[in-house]
N, C-alpha and C positions, 0 to 999 in steps of 0.2 A: 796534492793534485787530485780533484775528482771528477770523473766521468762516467757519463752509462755505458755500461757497453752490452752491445747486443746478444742475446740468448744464441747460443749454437745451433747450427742446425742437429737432428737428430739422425740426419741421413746424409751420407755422401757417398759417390759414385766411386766404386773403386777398379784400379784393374788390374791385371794379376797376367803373368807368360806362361806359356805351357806347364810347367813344372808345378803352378800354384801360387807361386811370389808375389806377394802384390807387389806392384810397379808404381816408382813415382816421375811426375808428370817434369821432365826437362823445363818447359814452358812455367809452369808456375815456382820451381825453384829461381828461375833467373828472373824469373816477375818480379817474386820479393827480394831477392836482391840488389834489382834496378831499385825497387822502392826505397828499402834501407841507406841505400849508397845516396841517394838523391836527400834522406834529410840529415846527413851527414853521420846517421849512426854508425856505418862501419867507417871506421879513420885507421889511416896508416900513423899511429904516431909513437912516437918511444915510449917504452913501458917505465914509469919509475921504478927503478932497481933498490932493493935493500941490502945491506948490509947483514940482517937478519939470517938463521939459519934455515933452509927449506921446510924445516919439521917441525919451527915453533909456529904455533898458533897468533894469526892474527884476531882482534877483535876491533869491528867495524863499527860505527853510527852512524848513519845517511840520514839527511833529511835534503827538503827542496825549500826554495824560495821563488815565488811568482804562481803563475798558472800556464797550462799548456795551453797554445794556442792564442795569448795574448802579451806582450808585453815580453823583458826579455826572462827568462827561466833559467834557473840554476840547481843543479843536482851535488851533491855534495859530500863526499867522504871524511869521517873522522878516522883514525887508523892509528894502532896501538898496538904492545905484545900485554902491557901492564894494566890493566885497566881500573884493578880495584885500589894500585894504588896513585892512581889519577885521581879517581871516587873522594878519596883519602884527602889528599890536596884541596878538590874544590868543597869541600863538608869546611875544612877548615880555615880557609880565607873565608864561605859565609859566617859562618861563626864569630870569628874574628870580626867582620864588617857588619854584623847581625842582620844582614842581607835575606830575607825568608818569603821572599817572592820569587813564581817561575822566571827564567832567564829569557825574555826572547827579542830577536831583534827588533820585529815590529812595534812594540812597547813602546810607548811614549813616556813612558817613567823616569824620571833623572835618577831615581837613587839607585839605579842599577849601573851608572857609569864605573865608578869607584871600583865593584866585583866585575865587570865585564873586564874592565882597563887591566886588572891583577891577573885574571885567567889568559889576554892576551900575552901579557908578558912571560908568565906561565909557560905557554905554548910553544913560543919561541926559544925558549931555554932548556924546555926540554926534547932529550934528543929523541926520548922514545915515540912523540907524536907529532903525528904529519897530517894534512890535510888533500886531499884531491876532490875536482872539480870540473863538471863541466855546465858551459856557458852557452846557452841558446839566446842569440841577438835577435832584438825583437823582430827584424825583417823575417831571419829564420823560423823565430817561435810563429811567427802569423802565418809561414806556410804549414804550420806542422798541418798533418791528414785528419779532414775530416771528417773520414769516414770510422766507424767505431772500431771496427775491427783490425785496421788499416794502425789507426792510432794508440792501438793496444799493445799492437807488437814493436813500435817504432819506439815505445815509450819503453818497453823491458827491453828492448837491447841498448836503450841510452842506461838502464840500471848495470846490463852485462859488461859491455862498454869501459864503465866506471868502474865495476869490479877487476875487471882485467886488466887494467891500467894501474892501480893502484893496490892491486894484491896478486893477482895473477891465477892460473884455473888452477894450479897444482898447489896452491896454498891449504893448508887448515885455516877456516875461516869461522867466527860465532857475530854470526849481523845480529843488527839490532836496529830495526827501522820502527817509523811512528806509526801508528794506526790510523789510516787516510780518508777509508769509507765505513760506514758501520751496514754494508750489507752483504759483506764476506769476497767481494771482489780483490782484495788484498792479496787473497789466497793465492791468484792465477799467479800475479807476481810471485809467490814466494817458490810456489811448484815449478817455475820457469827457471829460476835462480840454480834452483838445486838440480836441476837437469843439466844446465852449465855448469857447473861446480860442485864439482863429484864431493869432494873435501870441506861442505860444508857440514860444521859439526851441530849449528842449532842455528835459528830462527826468532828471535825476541822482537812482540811487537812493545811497543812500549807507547804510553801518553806520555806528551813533553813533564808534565809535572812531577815526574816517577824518576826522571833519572837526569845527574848534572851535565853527563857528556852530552845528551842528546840536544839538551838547550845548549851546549856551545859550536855544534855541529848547526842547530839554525841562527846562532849569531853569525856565524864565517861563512853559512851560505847565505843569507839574508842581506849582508856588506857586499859582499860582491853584486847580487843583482841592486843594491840600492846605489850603485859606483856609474851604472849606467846611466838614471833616472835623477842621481842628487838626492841625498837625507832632506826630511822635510823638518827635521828636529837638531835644536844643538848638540844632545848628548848622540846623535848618528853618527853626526859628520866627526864628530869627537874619533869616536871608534873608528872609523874608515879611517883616519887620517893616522892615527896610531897604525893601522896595517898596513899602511900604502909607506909611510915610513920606514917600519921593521924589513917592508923587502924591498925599500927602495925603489919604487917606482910612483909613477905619476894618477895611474889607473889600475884598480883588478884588475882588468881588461886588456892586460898589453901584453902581444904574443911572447913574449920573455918568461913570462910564468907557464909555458908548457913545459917546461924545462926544468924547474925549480924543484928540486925534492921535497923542501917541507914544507910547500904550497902552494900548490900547480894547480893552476887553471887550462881550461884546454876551454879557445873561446872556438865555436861553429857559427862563424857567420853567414848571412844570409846571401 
């Protein structure tokens, strides 16, 4: 997802009580909370719970599929304790499949069905990895703000959001997101993040081509926004239907999966 966003101002009025404190303003706290609230980022909804013990470390991979602002958008958790030997597993099905291209949904490639279809199955069987998700329907994504500054902050708390729902603030957390912009605006998200989440222990930006979780974090978020729209390819619809299968249902899409522990979608519609 890219956007401009606008330069900060370099001044702002402040103001302060007898004592020296500076004072904040009632009126613009509950401004941006009307705002937030209105494009669905703060949600009441159940936290997926683990099993897991409070002190082990999770390791995440996010990525998105769509654009803000146009069409429907998808945010997407990978979420793990084990992660190198995930790494481990997917080195050796490509191997095995002599598979040596990056993995990604958009692809029109057939010869990625055969490893896509093995890492599905994969995924499902094991118990250490789970998926979360959320889904902006296009009515929603077309109101998103747009105003820059408006839709900068709408857009990290849909990342906080995601984090909280699927690992929680008091987790030990090592993200690993993809590099989005190449003119350091990346940053604000990542500075945002860690202000929410005291317990985060690192920050890894990574390119799809560098690492196999990350390309199957935008297969499973890329299926889900393509569930909306319909694949324009046979080896798409392939994959979707292999996932719409494994959780039984008829659509990513269908409120049943906010509930789902090892792959919940949480749709905000419009």
């Amino acid at each position: 997802m890219m956007f401009v966003r606008d330069q900060p101002s370099l001044t702002r009025k402040l103001s302060f009580d007898k004592k020296g404190h500076q004072m904040t303003s009632n009126k613009s706290l509950i401004s941006r909370r009307r705002m937030l609230a209105s494009m669905g980022a703060l949600l009441v909804t159940p936290r997926i719970i683990s099993a897991a013990r409070s002190e082990e470390k999770w390791t995440v991979y996010i990525d998105e599929s769509g654009n803000l602002g146009q069409g429907p958008f998808v945010v997407g958790a990978l979420v793990m304790a084990n992660p190198d030997r995930h790494l481990e597993q997917f080195s050796a099905v490509r191997k095995q499949l002599k598979y040596r291209l990056t993995l990604r949904y958009g692809s029109s490639d057939k010869h990625k069905l055969s490893y896509a279809r093995r890492l599905v199955e994969y995924f499902f069987r094991e118990q250490d990895l789970r998926f979360c998700a959320y889904a902006l329907a296009e009515a929603k994504n077309n109101a998103w703000p747009r105003d820059p500054k408006i839709r900068e902050i709408a857009y990290h708390d849909l990342y906080r959001s995601l984090l909280d729902r699927c690992a929680g603030k008091h987790q030990k957390l090592s993200l690993n997101l993809k590099q989005r912009t190449t003119t350091g605006e990346d940053r604000f998200l990542h500075d945002y993040l860690k202000t929410k989440f005291a317990r985060i222990d690192k920050i890894n930006v990574l390119r799809a081509y560098q690492n196999d979780l990350i390309q199957f974090a935008d297969l499973l978020a890329g299926s889900i926004a393509a569930d909306k729209t319909q694949p324009d390819d046979e080896t798409k619809r392939t994959l979707l239907n292999d996932l719409r299968n494994h959780l039984s249902v008829n659509s990513l899409w269908e409120n049943s999966l906010a509930k789902n522990n090892k792959f919940c979608v949480t749709v905000i519609e419009g």
